[in-house]
N, C-alpha and C positions, 0 to 999 in steps of 0.2 A: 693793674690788677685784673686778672679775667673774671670774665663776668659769670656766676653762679648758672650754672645748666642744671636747674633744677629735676626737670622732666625728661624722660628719656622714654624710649619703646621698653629697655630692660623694666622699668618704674612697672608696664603692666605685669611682666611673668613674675616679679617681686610680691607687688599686690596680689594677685590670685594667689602665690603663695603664704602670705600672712594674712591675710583677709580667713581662708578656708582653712587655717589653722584654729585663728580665731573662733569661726563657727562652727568647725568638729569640737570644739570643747563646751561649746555652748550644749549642744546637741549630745553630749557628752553626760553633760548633767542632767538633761532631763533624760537622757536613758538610764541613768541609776538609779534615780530615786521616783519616777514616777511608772503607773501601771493603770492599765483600761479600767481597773477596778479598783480605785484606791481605797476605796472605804473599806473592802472587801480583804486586800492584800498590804492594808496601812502603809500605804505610800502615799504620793503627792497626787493629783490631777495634774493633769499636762498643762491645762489650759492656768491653771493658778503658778507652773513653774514660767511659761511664758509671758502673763501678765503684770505678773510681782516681782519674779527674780531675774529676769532679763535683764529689764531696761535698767535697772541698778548697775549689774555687771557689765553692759555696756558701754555705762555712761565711763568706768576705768579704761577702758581701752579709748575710748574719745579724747580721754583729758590727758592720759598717759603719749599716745601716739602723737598730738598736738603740740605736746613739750618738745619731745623728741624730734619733731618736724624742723622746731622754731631752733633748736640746738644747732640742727643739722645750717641752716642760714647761716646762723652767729658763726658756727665753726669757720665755713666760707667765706663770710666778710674778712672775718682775723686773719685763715690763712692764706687767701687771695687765693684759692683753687676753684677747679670749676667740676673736682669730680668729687664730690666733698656725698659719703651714702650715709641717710641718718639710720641711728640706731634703734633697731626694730624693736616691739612692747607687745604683748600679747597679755591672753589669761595660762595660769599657770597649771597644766597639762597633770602634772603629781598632784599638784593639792588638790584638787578635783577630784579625783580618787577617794582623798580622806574627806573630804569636807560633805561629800554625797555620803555613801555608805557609812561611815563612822561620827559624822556629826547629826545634820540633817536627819534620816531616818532614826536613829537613836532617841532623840529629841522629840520627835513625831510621836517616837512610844511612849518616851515619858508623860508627852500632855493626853495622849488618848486613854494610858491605862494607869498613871499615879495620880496625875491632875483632874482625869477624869472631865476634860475640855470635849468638845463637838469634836467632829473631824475637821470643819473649815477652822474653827480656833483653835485648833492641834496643828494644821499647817502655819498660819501666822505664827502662833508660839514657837514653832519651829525656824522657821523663814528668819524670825527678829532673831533668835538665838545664832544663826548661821551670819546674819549682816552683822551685830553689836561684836562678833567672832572676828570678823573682818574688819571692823573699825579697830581693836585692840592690834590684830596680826598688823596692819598696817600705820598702829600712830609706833611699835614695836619695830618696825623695818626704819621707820623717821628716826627714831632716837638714836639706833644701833646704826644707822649708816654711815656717821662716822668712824667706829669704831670696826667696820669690814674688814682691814689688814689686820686687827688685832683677834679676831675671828676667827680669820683664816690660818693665827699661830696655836689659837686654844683648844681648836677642834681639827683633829686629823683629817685629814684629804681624805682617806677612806674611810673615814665614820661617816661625817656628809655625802659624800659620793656614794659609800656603799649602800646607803640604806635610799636614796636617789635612782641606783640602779638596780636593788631589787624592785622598787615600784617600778619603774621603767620595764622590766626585763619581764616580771610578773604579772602585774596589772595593766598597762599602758599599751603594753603589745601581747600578751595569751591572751588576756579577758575575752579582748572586744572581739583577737582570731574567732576566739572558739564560741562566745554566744552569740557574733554578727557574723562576721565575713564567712566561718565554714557551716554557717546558718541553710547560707546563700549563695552556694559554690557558685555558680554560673557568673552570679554579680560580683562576689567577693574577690574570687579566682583572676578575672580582666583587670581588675582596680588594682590586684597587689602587684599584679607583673609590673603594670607602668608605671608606680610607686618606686618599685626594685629598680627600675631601669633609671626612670627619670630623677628619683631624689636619693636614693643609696648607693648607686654606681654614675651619677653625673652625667648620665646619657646627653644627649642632645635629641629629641624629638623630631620627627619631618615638621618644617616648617616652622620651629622656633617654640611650639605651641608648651605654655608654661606646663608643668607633670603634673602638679597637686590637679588644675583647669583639666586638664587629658582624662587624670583618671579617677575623677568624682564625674563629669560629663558622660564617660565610657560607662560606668556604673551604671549613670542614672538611666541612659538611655537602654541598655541590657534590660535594665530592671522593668520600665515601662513596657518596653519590648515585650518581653516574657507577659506582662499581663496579658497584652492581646493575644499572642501565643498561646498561651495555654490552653483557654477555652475552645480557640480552633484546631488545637492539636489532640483534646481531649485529655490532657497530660498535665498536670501542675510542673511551671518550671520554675516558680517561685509562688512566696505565699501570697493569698489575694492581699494586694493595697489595706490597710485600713486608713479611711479618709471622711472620718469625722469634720463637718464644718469648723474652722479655727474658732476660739471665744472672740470675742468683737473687743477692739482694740480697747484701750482705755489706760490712764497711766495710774499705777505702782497706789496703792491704797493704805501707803506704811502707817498708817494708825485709825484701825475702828475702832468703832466707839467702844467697846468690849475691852480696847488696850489701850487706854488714855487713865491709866491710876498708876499709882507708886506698887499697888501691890500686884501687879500684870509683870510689871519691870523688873522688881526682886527677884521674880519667880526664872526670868527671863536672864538676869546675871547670874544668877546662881547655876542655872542650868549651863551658859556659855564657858562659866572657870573648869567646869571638867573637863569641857573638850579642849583648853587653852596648849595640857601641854601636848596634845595630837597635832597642833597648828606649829607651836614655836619653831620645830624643828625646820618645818618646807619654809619659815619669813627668811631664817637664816641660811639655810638651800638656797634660798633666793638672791639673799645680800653678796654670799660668796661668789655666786653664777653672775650675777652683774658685778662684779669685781674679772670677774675672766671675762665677760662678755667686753667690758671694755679694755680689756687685754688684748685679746683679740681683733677689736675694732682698731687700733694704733696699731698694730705689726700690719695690720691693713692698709693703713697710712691714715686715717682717721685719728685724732687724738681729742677724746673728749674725757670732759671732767667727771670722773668717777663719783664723787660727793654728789656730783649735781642729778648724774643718773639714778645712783641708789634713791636717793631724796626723793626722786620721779617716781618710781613705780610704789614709794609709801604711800605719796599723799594722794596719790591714783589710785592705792586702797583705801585709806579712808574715806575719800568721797564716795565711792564705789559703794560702800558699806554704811554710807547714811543714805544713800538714795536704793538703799534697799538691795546692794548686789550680795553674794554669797562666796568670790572667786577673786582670789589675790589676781595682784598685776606683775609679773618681772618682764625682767629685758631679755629676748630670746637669743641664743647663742650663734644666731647665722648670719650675723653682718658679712662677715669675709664673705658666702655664698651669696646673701643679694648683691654686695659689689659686684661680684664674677657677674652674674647677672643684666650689670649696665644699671643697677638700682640708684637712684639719688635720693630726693623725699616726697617724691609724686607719691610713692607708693606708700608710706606712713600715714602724709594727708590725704590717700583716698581711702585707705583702711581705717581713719579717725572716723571719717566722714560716713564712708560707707554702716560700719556696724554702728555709730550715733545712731542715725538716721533709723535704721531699721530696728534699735532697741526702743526709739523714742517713740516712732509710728507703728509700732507691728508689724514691721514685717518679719521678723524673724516665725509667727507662725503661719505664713503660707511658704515659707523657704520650708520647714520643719515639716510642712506635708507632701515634700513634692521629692526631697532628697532623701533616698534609703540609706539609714544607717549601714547594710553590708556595703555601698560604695563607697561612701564618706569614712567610716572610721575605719580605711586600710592608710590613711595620713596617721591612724597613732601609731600602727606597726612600726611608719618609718620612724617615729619621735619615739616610741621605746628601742628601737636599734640603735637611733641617733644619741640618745642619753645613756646608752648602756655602753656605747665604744668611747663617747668620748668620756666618760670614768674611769674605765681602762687604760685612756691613753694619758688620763690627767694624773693618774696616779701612778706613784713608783712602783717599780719592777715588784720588791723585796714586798710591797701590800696584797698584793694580789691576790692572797689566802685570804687577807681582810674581805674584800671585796666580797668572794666568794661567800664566805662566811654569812656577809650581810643577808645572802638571798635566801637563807631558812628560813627564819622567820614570817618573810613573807612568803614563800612556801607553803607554810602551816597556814597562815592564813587564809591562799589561793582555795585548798584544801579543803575549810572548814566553811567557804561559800561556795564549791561546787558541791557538797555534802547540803548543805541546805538548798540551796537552787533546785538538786535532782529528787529530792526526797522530801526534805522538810522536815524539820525534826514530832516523831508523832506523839499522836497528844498521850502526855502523862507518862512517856517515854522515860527511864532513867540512864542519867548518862555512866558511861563506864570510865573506871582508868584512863585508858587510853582515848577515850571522847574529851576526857578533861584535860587531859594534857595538852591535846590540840588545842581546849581551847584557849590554855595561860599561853602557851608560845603564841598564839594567833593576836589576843588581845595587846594592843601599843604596839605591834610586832614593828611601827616604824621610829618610834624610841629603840625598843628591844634592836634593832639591827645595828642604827648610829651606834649607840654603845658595845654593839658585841665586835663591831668591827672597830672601835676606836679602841679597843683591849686589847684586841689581838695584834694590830700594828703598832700600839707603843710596846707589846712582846717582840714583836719583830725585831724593831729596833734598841732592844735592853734596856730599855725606860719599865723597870719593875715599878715603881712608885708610881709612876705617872698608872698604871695602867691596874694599879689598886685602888685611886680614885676614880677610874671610870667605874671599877668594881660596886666602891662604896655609894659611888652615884644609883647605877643598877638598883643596890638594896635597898636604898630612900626610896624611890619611885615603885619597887617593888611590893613594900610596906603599905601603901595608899593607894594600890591596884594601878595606877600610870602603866605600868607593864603587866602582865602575867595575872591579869583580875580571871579569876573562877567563876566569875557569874555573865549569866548569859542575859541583857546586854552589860558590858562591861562596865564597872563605876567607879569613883572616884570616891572613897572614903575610909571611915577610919578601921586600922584590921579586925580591930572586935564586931564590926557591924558586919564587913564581908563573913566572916565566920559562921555568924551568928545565920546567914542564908545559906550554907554549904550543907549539903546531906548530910546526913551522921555515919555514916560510912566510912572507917579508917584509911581503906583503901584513896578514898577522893580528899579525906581531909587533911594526908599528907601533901595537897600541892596548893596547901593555902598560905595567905601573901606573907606569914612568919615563916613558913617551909623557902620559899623563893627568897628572902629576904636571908636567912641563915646559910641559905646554899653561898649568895653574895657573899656573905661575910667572912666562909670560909675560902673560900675563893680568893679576894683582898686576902686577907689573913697569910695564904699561900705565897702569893706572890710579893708581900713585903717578908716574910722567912727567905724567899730566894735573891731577892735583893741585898737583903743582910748579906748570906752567905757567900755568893758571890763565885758561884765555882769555875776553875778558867778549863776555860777548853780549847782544844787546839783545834785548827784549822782543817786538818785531817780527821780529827774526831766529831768536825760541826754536821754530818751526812751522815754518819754511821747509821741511824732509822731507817735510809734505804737500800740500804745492802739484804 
């Protein structure tokens, strides 16, 4: 039996690139939801995202990469190999996206302006609502990870995938373009190129030097650069640093005194079930993706147990999410590339180790004041390029309208938060027609996508029924605001109450959750008349539309 090489040189270019995955998402979240002015702009303080919600979300990627560490061994005693690369775990890149903007801040509103909390028991109230989030999404991935192949027959490859790669394609890679990296051309511009070279065309670097390492380094150092520059050149080449002392270290405070009753906690589930079904969709994005993830790992020559990894990155959410984190765990899709790599499991246990360590003792805020987001977040461009090809490539030919399909929605939504970012909606302003219609397509837009893309590919493939219950699902969820809610922020409840807040305005009060709900039904309604009927058409006649 050869003996296990665990550690290899590839182990470091592995680590730098899963480590600094890691921490753009971290870094990630506090760029959403937090502002120099929170009180002012009801966001988070930074120094309260770094304190509290850190070291929680850390502690997932400790306990998750640990497993996967201890896999990677067993795999290699069993198979007697000695190039045995364990299976990479990170925080998950999409849900990040909803869990900041659509949980978190929403939530923040509800305790500052219905609850009528302080700002700092507006953040807790929040904070609890986004972890009790993540303990559900996560005991939700344990239950269901048996059940992943059966998953993966009930739900369309382009429902999952599509509504995966409109947040990839839209949020994951424009956002951060356009309010970081072309913030900051100078810095941005260096990072993306050796991103593009080093991690989207497979380059090889002089001297071996890992890409993700190359071009957060190249960034960082531009960036500092330019400070001194500037003032001796007379010239701003980027903006001044802001470099506020970090808060002083201290662990995670998940229960003051203010939240130790049953009626802090009510208040606390209650608010978590609306955003539940915002999350369902990325646990099971997640369950499918480590289902291929370990698909992938075995055509690799790696063969590990599928049950055992899903299982991994559940209960890696749920602890994550009693110790106060806010950010699911899955398994990331680039084993095959760390193998190329030379990767074995140095690089998992010093990625466990590395972000523990730094979630446990703080360092994550003097990393957070030293690394510019325009150099750091050109790693999402590659992870929304990298999630948007490999959806394309996962999915059949004849989907591909699905796919495309999926990306309105989130469209409208990208839309209705460059419209707010640039302007701000003004006070006492009324919305128009077409303000509201942005904002029903905008609202669930990532329900709204799985479904619209899961309709259109069971049309694809002459599944009429099949694709009149995606319909009648639409209209349930449409009914109870889940999708297409009219109110700004969006909410979960019953149609007479959304109603009952819509302007009196005919014009507006056609696109209320009965209006979307009957659209659905007509919709369904359609597509089981054309199933009945059944009309044949000939193979010559299936193209005529573009003649």
């Amino acid at each position: 039996m050869a003996r296990y090489r665990w550690a290899r040189w590839g182990d470091l270019n592995a680590f730098f690139g899963l480590m600094l995955d890691n921490l753009t998402v971290m870094i990630l979240l506090a760029a959403l939801i937090t502002s120099p002015q929170p009180e002012q702009d009801k966001k988070f303080s930074r120094d309260f995202v770094l304190t509290q919600m850190i070291p929680g979300t850390a502690l997932g990627v400790l306990v998750g990469d640990l497993i996967y560490t201890w896999m990677a061994f067993r795999l290699a005693r069993r198979s007697g190999r000695d190039d045995v690369t364990a299976m990479p775990l990170g925080l998950d890149t999409p849900s990040t996206f909803a869990v900041g903007p659509l949980v978190l801040l929403p939530a923040l509103q509800t305790g500052l302006s219905q609850r009528h909390l302080s700002h700092q028991e507006a953040m807790v109230f929040s904070w609890h609502v986004g972890a009790v989030l993540l303990v559900w999404v996560g005991l939700f991935k344990t239950i269901v990870a048996p059940l992943g192949a059966a998953v993966r027959r009930w739900v369309p490859r382009a429902g999952l995938l599509g509504s995966l790669a409109a947040i990839a394609l839209v949020l994951i890679a424009f956002l951060p373009l356009w309010q970081h990296i072309a913030a900051i051309p100078v810095v941005g511009m260096a990072s993306l190129v050796v991103i593009l070279v080093a991690l989207v065309a497979h380059r090889r670097l002089p001297g071996g030097v890992p890409g993700a390492l190359a071009a957060a380094g190249l960034g960082v150092g531009i960036y500092w650069l330019s400070q001194w520059l500037g003032p001796w050149c007379g010239w701003p080449i980027a903006p001044p640093a802001e470099t506020p002392p970090p808060a002083a270290w201290q662990l995670p405070e998940l229960l003051p005194a203010f939240a130790q009753n049953w009626a802090w906690w009510e208040a606390v589930f209650q608010e978590a079930l609306k955003y539940l079904p915002i999350m369902l969709p990325f646990a099971l994005a997640t369950i499918v993706g480590g289902i291929d993830c370990t698909e992938s790992a075995a055509a690799a020559g790696d063969h590990y147990n599928t049950r055992t990894i899903l299982l991994t990155e559940g209960v890696a959410s749920v602890l994550a999410g009693l110790a106060g984190g806010v950010i699911q765990n899955t398994p990331y899709i680039g084993h095959p590339a760390y193998k190329a790599m030379g990767g074995r499991a140095a690089y998992t246990l010093g990625t466990a180790v590395f972000i523990g360590l730094a979630g446990l003792f703080g360092w994550f805020a003097w990393i957070f004041l030293w690394l510019p987001e325009a150099a750091l977040f050109t790693i999402l461009v590659f992870i929304g390029l990298e999630i948007t090809a490999q959806s394309y490539q996962a999915t059949p030919n004849r989907h591909m309208p699905a796919l495309a399909l999926a990306v309105l929605p989130a469209l409208a939504y990208l839309v209705l938060v460059g419209l707010k970012g640039l302007a701000g909606p003004p006070a006492g302003a009324a919305v128009s027609p077409a303000g509201l219609a942005l904002r029903t397509l905008a609202n669930g837009f990532i329900i709204t996508s799985l479904l619209w893309a899961s309709v259109l590919a069971a049309i694809l493939d002459g599944r009429m029924f099949q694709a009149a219950i995606y319909m009648l699902v639409a209209a349930g969820c449409s009914l109870f605001g889940i999708i297409h809610s009219p109110l700004d922020p969006a909410v979960i409840a019953l149609p007479q109450q959304v109603v009952g807040q819509m302007p009196p305005e005919p014009a507006l009060r056609c696109q209320s959750p009965y209006h979307w709900t009957a659209a659905y039904l007509i919709g369904a309604g359609l597509l089981i008349l054309l199933a009945l009927c059944r009309p044949q058409t000939s193979p010559s006649d299936k193209h005529d539309f573009l003649s």
